[in-house]
C-alpha positions in Angstrom: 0.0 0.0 0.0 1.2 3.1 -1.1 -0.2 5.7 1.5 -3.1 5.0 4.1 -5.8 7.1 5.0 -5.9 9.5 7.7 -8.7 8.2 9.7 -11.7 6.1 9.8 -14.8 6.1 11.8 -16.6 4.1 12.8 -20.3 5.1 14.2 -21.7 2.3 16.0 -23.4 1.6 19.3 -22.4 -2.0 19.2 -19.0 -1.9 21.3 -18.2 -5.3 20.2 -18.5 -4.8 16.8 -16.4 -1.4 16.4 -14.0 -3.9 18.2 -14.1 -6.7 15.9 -14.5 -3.9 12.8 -11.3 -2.0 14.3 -9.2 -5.0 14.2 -10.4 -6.1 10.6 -9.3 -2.4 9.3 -5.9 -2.5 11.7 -5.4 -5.7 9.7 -5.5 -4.5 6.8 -3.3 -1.6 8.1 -5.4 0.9 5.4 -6.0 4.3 8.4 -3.8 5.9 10.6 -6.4 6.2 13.1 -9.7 4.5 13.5 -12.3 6.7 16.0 -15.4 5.1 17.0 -18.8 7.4 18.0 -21.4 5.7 19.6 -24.2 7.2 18.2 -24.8 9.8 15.9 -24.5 12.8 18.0 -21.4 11.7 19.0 -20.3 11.2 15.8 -21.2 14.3 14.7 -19.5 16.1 17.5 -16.7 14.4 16.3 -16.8 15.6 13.4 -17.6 19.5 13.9 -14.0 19.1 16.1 -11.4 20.9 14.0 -9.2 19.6 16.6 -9.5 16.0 15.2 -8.3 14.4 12.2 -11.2 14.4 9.2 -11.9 10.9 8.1 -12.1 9.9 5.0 -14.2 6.9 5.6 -17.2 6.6 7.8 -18.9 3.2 8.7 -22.5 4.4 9.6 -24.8 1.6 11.7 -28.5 2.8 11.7 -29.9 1.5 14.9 -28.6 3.6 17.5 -29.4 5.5 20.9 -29.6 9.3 21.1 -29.3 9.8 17.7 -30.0 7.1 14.5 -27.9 6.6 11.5 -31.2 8.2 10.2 -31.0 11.2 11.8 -27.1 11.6 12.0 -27.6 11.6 7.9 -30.2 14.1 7.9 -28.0 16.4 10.5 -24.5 15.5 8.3 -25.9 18.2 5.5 -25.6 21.1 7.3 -22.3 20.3 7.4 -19.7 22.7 5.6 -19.6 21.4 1.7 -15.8 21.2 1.7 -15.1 18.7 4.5 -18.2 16.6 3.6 -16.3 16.2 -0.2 -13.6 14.7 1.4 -15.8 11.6 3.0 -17.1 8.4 2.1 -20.3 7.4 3.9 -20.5 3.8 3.6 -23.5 1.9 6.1 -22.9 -1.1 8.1 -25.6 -2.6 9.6 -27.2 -5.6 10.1 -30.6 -4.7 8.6 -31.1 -6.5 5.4 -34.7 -4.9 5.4 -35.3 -3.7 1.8 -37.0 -0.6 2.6 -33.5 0.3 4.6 -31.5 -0.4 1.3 -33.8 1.7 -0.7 -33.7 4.9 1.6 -30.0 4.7 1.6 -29.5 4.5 -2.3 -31.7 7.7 -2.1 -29.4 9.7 -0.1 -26.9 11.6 -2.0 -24.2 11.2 1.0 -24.3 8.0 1.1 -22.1 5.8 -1.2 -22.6 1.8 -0.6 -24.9 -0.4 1.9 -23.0 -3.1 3.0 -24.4 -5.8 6.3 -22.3 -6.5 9.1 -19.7 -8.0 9.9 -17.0 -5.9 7.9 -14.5 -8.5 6.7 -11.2 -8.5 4.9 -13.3 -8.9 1.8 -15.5 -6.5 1.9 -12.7 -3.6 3.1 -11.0 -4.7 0.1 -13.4 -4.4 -2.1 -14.8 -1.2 -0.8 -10.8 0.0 -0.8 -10.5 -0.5 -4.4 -14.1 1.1 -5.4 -13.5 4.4 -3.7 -9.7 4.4 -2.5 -7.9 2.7 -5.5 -5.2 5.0 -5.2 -4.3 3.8 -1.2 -3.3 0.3 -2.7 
């Protein structure tokens, strides 16, 4: 791999999984950082932190406390233009309902719907679809 990205995160209320999903991506050794937010508001608290490195890749679960995947998406386009060009919204989540799948392909933020677990695989493939030139 030529160069890695700055920083993933990963939004998730699932402790375990960020876990297993961290390791997967350290594994791959792809990010210099990977946060994780456990909800949206978190996550977009993160993100409004000018203090904290911009990721380039976000891993958004949809069923969450406080604040939804949903909602977080919904809240994500007030943010400034220019930061939000630099991101790849990606969901990972274990719904596999249809109507989910649909409302995601409608929102312009959001690039791929992909179910959980995140393996090797998948990181790959999604690597080489958006971030062809990290490998």
């Amino acid at each position: 791999m030529t160069k890695k990205l700055e920083c993933i995160l990963l939004i998730d209320d699932d402790l375990e999984d960020s876990f297993f999903h961290k390791i997967v991506i350290d594994r791959m050794n792809i990010a210099n950082c990977v946060q994780v937010a456990i909800n949206g508001l978190e996550a977009l608290e993160y993100l409004k932190d000018g203090d904290k490195p911009t990721p380039e890749l976000i891993f958004l679960d949809i069923n969450m406390p406080k604040m939804n995947g949903w909602e977080f998406l919904e809240e994500y386009k007030h943010l400034d233009p220019q930061q939000k060009a630099r991101i790849t919204i990606l969901m990972l989540t274990t719904s596999i309902n249809p109507a989910d799948i649909r409302r995601a392909q409608q929102i312009q933020d959001v690039t791929g719907y992909n179910t959980k677990p995140l393996s090797l695989e998948m990181l790959t493939d999604i690597m080489e679809k958006h971030f062809p030139e990290y490998l």
